[in-house]
N, C-alpha and C positions, 0 to 999 in steps of 0.2 A: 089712891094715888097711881096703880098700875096701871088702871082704868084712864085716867088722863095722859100717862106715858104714851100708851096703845094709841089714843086716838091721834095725841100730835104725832107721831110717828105715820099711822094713817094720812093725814094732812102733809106731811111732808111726800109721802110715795106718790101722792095725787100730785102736788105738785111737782114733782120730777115728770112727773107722766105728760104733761103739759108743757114744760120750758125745754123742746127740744131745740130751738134754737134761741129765742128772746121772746120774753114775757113783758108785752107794752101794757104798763101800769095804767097808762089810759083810758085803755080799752076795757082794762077788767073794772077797774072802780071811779073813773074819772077824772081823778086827782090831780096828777102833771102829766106831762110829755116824755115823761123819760122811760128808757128799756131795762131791764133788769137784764144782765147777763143770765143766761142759762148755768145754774147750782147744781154739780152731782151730789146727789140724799147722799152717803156710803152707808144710814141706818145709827143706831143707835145702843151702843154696847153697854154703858151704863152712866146711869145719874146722879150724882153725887149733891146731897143738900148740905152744905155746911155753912150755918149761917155765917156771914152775912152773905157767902157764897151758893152758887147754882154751878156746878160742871157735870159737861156734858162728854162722857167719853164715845168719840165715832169709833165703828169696825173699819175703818179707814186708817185707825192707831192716831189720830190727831184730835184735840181736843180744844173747847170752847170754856170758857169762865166768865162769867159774870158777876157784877157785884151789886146791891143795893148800898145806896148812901146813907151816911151816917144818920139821915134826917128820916128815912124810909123803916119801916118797919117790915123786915123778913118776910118775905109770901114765895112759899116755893111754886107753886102754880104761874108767877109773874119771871119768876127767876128762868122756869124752863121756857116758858114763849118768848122771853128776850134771848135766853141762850141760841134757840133754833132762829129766831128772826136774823142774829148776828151771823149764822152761819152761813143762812141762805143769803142775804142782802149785803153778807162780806163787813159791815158795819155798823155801828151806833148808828152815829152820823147819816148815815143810809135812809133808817128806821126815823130817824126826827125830823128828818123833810120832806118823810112820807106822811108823818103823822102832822107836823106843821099846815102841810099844805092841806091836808082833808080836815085840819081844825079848822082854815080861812075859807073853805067852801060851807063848811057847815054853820 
């Protein structure tokens, strides 16, 4: 588990390194037109599994919660990449018109 904390945290500092101003989601995978604002990472203080919960505490002092449905079966692994996707993309909503749209090209 530490071993997958380390890497999405990895994956976030790459990505910070990258969105210094706006990250054209186009250009990286094809999908829409649209810009992501530029996300400061602040890192990753600690992660809390409590099913049916995933929290993510930032060294920013702010924090992220996610929750799996009642029809879903717990995965903390899913729990953390939507927690950090919500943080960076600011939104669910964000995340499902990203994945919508790269559903209807695929």
């Amino acid at each position: 588990m530490r071993e997958m904390i380390l890497k999405m945290e990895v994956m976030a500092i790459e990505y910070e390194r990258f969105c210094l101003d706006e990250l054209p989601i186009a250009k990286v995978r094809g999908y829409i037109n649209e810009k992501l604002p530029a996300m400061p990472y602040p890192g990753i203080k600690k992660v809390i599994f409590n099913n049916p919960a995933t929290i993510i505490l930032w060294n920013d002092g702010t924090k992220t919660v996610v929750k799996c449905s009642k029809n879903e079966k717990f995965d903390p692994e899913k729990g953390l990449s939507m927690a950090i996707s919500e943080r960076v993309l600011g939104s669910y909503s964000k995340f499902k018109k990203i994945m919508d749209s790269a559903e209807d090209k695929s």
